[in-house]
LUMTI-24434 format. One record per atom (N, C-alpha, C): residue in one letter; x, y, z. Coordinates in steps of 0.2 Angstrom, whole numbers, plus 5000, padded with zeros to 4 digits. Layout:
BEGIN
AXYZ;...
***
This chain:
BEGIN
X487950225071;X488650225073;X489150235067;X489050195061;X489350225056;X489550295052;X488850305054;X488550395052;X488950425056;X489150415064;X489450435067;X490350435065;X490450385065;X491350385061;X491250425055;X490950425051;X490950455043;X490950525045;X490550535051;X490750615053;X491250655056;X491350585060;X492050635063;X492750635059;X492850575055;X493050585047;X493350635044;X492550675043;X492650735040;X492750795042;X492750795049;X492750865052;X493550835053;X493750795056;X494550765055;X494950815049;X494650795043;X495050815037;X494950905036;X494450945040;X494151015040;X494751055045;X494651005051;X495151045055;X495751025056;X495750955059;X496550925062;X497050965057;X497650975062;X498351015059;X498750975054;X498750975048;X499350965043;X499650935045;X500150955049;X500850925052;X500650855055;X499750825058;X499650795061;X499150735056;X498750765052;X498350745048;X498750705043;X499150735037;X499550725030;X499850655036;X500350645041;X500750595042;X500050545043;X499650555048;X499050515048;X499050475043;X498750495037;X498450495032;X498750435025;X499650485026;X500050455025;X500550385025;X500550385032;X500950345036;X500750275036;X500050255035;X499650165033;X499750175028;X499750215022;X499750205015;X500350185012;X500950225016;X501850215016;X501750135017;X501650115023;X501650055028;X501450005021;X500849995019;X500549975013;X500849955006;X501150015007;X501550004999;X502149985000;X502750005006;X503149945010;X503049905009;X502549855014;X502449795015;X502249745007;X502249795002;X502049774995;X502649764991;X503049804992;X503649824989;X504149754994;X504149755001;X504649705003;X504349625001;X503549614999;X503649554997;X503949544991;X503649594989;X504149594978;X504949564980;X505249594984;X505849594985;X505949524988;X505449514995;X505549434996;X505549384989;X504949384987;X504849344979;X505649354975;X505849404975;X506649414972;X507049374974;X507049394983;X507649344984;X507649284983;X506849244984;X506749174988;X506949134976;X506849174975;X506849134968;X507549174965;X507849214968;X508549214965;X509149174967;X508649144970;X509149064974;X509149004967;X508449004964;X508548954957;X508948994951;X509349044953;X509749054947;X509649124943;X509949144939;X509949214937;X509549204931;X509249174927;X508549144921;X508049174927;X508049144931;X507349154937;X507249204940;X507749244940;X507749324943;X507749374939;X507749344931;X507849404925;X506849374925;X506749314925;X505749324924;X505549354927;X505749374937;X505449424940;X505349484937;X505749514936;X505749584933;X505249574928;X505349524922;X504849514919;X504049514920;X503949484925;X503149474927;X502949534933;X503449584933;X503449634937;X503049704932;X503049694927;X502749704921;X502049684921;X502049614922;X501349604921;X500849614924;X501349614932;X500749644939;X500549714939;X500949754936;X500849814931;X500449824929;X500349794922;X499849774918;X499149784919;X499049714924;X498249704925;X498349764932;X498649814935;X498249844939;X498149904936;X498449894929;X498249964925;X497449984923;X496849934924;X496249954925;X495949974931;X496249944938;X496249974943;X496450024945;X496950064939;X497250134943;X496750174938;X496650154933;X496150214928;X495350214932;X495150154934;X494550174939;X494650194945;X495150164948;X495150184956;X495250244959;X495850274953;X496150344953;X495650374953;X495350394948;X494850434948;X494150444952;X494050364955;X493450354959;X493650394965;X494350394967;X494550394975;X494450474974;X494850514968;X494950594968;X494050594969;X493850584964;X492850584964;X492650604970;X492750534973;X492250534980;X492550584986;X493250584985;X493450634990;X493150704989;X493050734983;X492750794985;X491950784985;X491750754982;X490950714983;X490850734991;X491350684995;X491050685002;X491350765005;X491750805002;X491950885006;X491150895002;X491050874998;X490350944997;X489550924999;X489750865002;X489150825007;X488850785003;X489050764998;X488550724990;X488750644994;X488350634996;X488550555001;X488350514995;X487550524993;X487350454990;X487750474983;X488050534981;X488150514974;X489050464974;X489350484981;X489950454980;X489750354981;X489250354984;X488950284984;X488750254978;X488550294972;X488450294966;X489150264962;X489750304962;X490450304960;X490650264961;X490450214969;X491050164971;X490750134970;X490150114968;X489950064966;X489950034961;X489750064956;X489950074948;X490750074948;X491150084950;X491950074949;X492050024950;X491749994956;X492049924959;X491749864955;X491249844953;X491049814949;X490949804941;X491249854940;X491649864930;X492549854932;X492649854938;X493349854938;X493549774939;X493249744942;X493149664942;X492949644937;X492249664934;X492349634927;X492949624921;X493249694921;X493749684916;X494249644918;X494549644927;X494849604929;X494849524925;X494349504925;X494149464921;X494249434914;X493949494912;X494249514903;X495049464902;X495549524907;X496049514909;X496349434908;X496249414912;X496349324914;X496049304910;X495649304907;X495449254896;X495849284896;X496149344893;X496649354886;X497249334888;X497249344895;X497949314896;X498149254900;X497849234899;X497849134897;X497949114890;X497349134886;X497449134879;X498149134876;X498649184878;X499049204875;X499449204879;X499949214882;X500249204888;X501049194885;X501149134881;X501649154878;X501849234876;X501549234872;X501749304864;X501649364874;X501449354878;X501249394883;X501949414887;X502249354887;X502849354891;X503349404886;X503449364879;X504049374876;X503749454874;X502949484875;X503249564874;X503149584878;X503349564884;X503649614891;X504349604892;X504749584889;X505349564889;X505849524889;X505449454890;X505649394891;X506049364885;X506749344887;X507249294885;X507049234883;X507449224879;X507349124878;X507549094885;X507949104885;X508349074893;X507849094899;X507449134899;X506949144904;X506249154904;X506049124897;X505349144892;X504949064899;X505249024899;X504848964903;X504548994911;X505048994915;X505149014921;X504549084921;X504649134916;X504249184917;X503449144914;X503149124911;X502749084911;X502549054917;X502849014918;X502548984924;X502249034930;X502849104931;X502649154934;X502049164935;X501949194926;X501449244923;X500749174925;X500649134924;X500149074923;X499549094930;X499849094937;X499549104943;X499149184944;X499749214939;X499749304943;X499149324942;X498849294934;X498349294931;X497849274934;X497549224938;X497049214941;X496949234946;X497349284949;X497249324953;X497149404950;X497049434944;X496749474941;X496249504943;X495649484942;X494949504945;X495249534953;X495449504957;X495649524963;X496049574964;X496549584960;X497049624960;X496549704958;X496349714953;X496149764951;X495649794957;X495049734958;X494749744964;X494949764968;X495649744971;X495949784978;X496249844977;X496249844971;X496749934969;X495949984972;X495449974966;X495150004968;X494850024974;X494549954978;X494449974987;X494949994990;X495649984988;X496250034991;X496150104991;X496150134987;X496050164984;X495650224987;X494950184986;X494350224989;X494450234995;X494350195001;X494650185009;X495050255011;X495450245008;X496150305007;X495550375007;X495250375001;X494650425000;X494150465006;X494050405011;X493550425015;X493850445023;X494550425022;X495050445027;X495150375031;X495050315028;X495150255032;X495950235028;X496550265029;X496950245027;X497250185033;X497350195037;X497450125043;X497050065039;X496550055039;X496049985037;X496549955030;X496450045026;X496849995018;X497549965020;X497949995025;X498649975027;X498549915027;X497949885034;X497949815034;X497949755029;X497249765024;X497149725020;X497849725015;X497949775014;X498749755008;X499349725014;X499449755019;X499849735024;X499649645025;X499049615028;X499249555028;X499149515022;X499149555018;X499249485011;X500049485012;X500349545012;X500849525011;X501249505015;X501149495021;X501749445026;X501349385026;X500549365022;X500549325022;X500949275016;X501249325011;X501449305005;X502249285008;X502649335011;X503349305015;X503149235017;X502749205021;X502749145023;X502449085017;X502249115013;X502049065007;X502749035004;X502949085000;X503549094997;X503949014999;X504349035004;X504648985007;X504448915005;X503748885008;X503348875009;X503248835001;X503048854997;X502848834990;X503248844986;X503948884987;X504648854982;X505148784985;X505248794991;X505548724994;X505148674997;X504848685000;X504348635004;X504048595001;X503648624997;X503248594990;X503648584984;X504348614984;X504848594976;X504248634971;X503948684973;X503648714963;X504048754961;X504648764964;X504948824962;X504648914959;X504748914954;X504348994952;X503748994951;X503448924950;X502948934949;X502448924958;X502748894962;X502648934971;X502648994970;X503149034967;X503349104970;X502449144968;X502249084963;X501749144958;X501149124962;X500949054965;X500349034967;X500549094974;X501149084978;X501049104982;X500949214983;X501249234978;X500749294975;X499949294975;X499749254969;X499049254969;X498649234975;X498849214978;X498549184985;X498449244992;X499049274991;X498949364992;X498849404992;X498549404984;X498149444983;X497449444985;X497249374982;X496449344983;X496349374992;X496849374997;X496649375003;X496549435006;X497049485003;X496949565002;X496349585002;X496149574996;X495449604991;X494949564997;X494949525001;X494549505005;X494349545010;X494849565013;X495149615019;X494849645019;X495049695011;X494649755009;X494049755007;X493749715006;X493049715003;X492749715011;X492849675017;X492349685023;X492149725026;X492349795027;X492149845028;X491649895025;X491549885018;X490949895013;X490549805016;X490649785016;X490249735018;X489849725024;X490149755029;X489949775038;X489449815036;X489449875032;X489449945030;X489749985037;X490349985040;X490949995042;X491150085038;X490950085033;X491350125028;X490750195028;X491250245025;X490550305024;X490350285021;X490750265013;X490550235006;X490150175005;X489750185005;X489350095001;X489550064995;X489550004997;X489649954987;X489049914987;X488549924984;X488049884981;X487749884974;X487649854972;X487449834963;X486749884964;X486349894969;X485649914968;X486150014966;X486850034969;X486850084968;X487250104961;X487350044956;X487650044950;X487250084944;X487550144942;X487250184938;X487850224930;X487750224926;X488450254922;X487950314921;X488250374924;X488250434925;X488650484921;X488550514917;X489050534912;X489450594916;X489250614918;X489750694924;X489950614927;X489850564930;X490150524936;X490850494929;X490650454925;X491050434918;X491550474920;X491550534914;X491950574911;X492650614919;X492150624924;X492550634929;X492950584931;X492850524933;X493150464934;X493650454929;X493550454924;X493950444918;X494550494914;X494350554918;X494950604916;X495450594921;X495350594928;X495450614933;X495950524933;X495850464932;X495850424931;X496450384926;X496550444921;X496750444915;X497650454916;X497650504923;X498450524925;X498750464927;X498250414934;X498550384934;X498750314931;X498250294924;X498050264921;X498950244916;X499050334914;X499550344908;X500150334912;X500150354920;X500750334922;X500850264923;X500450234926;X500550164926;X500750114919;X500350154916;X500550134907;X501150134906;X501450204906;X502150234906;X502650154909;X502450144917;X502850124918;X502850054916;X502250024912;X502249944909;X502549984903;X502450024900;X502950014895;X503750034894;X503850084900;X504550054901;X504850024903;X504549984907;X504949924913;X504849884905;X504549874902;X504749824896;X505049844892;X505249914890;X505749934884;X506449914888;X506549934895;X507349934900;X507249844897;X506949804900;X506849724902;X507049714893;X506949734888;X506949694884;X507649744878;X507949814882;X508649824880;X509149774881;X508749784889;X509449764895;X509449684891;X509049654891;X509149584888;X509549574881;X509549624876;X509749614871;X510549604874;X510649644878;X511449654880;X511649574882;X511349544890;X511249484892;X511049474897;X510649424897;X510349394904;X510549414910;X511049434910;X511349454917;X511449544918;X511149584911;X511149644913;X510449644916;X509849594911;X509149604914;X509049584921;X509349524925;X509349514929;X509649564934;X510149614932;X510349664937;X509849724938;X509649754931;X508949794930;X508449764935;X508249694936;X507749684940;X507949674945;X508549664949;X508649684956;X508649754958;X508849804953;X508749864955;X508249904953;X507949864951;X507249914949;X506549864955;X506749804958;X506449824964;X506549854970;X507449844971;X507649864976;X507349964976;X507349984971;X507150054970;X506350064972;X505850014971;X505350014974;X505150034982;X505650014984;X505550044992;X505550134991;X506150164990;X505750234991;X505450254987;X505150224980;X504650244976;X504050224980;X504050174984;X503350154988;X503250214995;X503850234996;X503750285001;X503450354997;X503750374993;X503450444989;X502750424987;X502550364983;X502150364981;X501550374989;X501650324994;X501150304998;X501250385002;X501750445003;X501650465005;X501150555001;X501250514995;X500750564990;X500150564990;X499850494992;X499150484991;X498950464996;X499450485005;X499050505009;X498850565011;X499050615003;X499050695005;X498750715001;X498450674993;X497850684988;X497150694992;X497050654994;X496150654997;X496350715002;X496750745006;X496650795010;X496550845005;X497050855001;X496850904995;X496150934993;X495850854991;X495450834986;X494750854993;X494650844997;X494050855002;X494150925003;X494750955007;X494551025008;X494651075001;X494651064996;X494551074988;X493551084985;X493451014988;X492751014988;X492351054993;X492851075001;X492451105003;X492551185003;X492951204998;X493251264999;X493651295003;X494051275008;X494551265013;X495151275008;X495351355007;X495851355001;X496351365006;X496351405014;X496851405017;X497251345018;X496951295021;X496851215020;X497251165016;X497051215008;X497351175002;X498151195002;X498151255005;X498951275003;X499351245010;X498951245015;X499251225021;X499751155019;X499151105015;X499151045016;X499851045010;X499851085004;X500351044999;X500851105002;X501051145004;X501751195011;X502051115015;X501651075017;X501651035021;X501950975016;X501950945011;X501950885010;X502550895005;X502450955000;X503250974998;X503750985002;X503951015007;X504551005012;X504550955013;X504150905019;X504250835021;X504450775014;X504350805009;X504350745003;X505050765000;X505150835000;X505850834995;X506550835001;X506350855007;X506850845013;X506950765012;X506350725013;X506450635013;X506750615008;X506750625001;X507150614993;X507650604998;X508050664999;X508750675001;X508850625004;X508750625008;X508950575014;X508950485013;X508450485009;X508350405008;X509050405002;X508950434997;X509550434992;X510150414993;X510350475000;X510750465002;X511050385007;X510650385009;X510550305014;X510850245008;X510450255001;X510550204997;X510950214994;X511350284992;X511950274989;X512550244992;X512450244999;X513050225002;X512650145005;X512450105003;X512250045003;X512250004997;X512450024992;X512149994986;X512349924984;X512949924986;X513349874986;X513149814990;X512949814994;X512849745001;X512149744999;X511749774996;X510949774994;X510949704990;X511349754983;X511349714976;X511849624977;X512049624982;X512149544986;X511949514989;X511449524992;X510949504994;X510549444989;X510549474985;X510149474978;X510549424974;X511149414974;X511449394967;X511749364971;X511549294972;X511749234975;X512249194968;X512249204962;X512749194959;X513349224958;X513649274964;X514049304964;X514149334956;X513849334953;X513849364944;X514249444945;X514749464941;X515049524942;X514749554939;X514549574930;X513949614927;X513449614932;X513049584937;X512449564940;X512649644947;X513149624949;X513449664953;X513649754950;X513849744947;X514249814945;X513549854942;X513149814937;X512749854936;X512149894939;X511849824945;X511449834947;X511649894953;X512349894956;X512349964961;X512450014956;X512550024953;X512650084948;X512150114946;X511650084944;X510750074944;X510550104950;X510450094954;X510250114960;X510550164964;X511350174962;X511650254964;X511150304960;X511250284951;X511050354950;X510250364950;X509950324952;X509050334953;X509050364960;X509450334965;X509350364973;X509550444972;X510250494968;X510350544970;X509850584966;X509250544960;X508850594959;X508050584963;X507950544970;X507250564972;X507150614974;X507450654976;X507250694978;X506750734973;X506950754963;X506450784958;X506050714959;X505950674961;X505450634961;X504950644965;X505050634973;X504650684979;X504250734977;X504750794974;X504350834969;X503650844967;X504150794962;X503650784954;X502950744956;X502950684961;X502450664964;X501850694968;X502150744972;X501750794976;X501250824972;X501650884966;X501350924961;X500750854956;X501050804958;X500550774952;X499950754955;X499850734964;X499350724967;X498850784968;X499350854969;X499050894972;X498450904963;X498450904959;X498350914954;X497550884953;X498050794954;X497450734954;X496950754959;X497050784964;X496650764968;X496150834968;X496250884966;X495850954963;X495450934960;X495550894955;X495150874950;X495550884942;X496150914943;X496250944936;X496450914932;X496350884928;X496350804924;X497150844919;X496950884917;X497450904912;X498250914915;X498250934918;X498650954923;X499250894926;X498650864928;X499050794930;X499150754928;X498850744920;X498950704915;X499750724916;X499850804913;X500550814910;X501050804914;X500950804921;X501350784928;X501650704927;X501050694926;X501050594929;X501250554922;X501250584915;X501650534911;X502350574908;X502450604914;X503450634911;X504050604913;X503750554918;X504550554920;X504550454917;X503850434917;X503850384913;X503550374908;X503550404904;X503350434896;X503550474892;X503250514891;X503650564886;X504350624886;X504650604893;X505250604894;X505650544893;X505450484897;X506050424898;X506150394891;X505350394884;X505250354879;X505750374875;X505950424872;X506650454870;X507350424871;X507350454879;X508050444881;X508150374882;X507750314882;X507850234881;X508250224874;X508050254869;X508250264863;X508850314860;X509150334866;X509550394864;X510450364871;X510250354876;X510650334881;X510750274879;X510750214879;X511050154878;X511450154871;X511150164868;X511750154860;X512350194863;X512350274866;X512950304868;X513250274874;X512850244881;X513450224884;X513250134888;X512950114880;X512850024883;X512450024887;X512549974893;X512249934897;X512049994906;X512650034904;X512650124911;X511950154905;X511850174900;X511350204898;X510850174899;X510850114899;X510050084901;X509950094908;X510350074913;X510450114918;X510250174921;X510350214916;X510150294915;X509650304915;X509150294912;X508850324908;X508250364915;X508150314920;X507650314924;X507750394926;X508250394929;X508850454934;X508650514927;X508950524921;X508750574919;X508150584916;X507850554916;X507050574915;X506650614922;X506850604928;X506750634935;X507050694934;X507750704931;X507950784930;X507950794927;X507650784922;X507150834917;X506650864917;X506050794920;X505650824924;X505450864927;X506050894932;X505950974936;X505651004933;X505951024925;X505851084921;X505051094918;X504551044919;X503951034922;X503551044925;X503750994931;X503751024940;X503751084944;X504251104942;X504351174944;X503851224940;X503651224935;X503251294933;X502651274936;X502251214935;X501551194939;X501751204946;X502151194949;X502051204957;X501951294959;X502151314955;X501951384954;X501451404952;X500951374949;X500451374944;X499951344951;X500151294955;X499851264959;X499551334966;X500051364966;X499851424972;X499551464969;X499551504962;X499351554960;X498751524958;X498351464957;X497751444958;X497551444964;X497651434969;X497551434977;X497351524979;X497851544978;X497851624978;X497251654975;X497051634970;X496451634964;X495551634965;X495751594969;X495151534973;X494951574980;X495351584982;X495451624988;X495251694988;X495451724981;X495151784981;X494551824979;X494551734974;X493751734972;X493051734977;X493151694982;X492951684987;X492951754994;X493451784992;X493251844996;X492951914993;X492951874987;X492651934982;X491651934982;X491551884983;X491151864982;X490651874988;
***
């Protein structure tokens, strides 16, 4: 029976129509990153009722939840691009080989992770950008988020892969009910139980743990095409190196954005407490349509990625014709939606009526919403890449708009216009960007074209 779903699967991913398939594919993974994205923002509001110190630590440990899933996007990324063409070129046992060995190095370092940061956990906070005035509150945060470590990275990975073998529905779920389980916690363990931030964070971790459980049962049923088992644990150096290139784009963009979410958090802070408070309502509030661009990227990677392995170049080009329109038409429009709500958002949030808390955070959020649409973009070209295999390619994609573009302009914008420069920086790194984006998307068809010709040549 499973043999049976694993195949109809893949002949899904060979034939079914783009227009039909990419939203499929897409649409649980959006859903996923959503329902991840609204609880971050539940935790925002339910703890921006203790005070604007408690809402400047969110932002803070939003860093940290970064952080540890930074081992899980350098294994997972790569595992998922792996297996998805592994399984277009029929190579079954060796993708069984790949998830296995990922998933079980990826929990271990998980691990690694929670020692050191236990150990250290002060000097931890204070260099992701934590204040004196909210160095405690962020501790107490950071204290839980960490024992749910191993788990977290674990779920990235199984996210991840599932996605890989066309089970993006199942991954919706397991991330889906951690986090309406997490809505219900919240409440629950900051007033009912009096812990204050420190519920916010049990009930975090307690979210996670139940996710990663979700997700592991169907490798456990063997439900899945893919197997996890220690009997299939091998370190393979073609499996390595390809995991780890491919692994590496999304590894440096998740880096990128732990290391800018803590350069903004610890500018914004120099100014005061209530700039960084504002940065961190609008830099989650901005998580919704980065969860949409992003989930709908990487429900159009593994189609890439499978009909790539199978040599379906008509296929390749159908599928990114297909995900570029739908992804930079949606920028537009979300943009727009939230430049004309910014206002009634960022009070939601700023239950201290605080003026700076107000003025900055919609102003934040106007100039990142008018540039998604180079985001949509920039995101599309950097899956279609990852998901080929082209390690190089999508390295340069994926660390520009949170790397070696924004790391400059953090350093160049705020001395010129304060607290609006900090502000900034996100928004002109997306429009610089393009000047990127745009030659590899052209670079992207004239490789298709290539492949295609070779293949009739031949």
């Amino acid at each position: 029976m499973a043999r049976m779903i694993s195949e109809e699967k893949k002949q899904r991913m060979l034939t079914e129509k783009m227009s039909t398939l990419i939203p499929a594919m897409a649409v649980p993974t959006i859903v996923a990153q959503l329902i991840t994205t609204i609880y971050n923002l539940v935790d925002t509001y339910f703890v921006s009722t203790l005070g604007t110190n408690a809402t400047a630590a969110v932002g803070v440990n939003a860093s940290l939840e970064r952080l540890i899933t930074l081992i899980g996007s350098l294994i997972g990324a790569g595992a998922s691009s792996y297996i998805s063409r592994k399984l277009g070129a029929k190579k079954d046992e060796d993708a069984h080989r790949v998830l296995s060995t990922s998933f079980f190095t990826g929990v271990a370092l998980g691990l690694v992770l929670l020692a050191v940061g236990k150990i250290w956990i002060e000097p931890v906070v204070y260099l992701l950008g934590a204040t004196k005035e909210c160095a405690e509150y962020s501790m107490q945060y950071a204290s839980y988020v960490l024992y749910a470590a191993p788990f977290m990275v674990g779920s990235f990975i199984l996210n991840m892969c599932l996605r890989s073998e066309g089970s993006a529905t199942f991954s919706m779920v397991g991330i889906g009910i951690g986090g309406v389980l997490n809505c219900f916690l919240d409440p629950l363990f900051i007033y009912t139980l009096n812990l204050g931030v420190a519920g916010a964070s049990m009930a975090t971790a307690i979210s996670k743990v139940v996710s990663f459980c979700i997700l592991l049962w169907p490798y456990i049923k063997q439900k899945s095409s893919v197997r996890i088992s220690a009997r299939y644990i091998r370190f393979v150096g073609e499996d390595v190196r390809s995991v780890l290139s491919i692994g590496s784009t999304s590894f440096f963009r998740s880096a990128g954005a732990v290391v800018c979410s803590t350069l903004i958090n610890r500018i914004g802070g120099s100014y005061s407490t209530s700039a960084l408070a504002a940065l961190s309502i609008s830099n989650r509030v901005m998580e919704f349509p980065f969860a949409i661009i992003l989930g709908f990227g990487q429900g159009y990677q593994p189609v890439a990625g499978f009909n790539w392995g199978a040599k379906q170049w008509k296929r390749v080009k159908e599928s990114l014709d297909f995900s570029l329109r739908v992804s930079v038409i949606g920028g537009i429009a979300v943009g727009a939606l939230l430049i004309a709500f910014a206002g009634p958002v960022v009070r939601v949030f700023n239950k201290q009526a605080d003026a700076e808390v107000l003025t900055i955070g919609m102003y934040c959020i106007r100039v990142q919403s008018a540039m998604l649409f180079a985001h949509a973009l920039n995101s599309i070209i950097n899956m279609y890449y990852a998901g080929i295999g082209k390690a190089k390619w999508a390295l340069l994609m994926s660390t520009a708009r949170q790397g070696y573009l924004f790391i400059p302009l953090v350093f160049i914008l705020p001395p010129l216009f304060g607290t609006y420069g900090v502000a900034s920086v996100q928004a002109a790194a997306d429009l610089i960007s393009l000047a990127i984006s745009i030659p590899l998307m052209l670079k992207a068809y004239k490789m298709i074209r290539e492949a295609e010709a070779g293949r009739e040549a031949a």
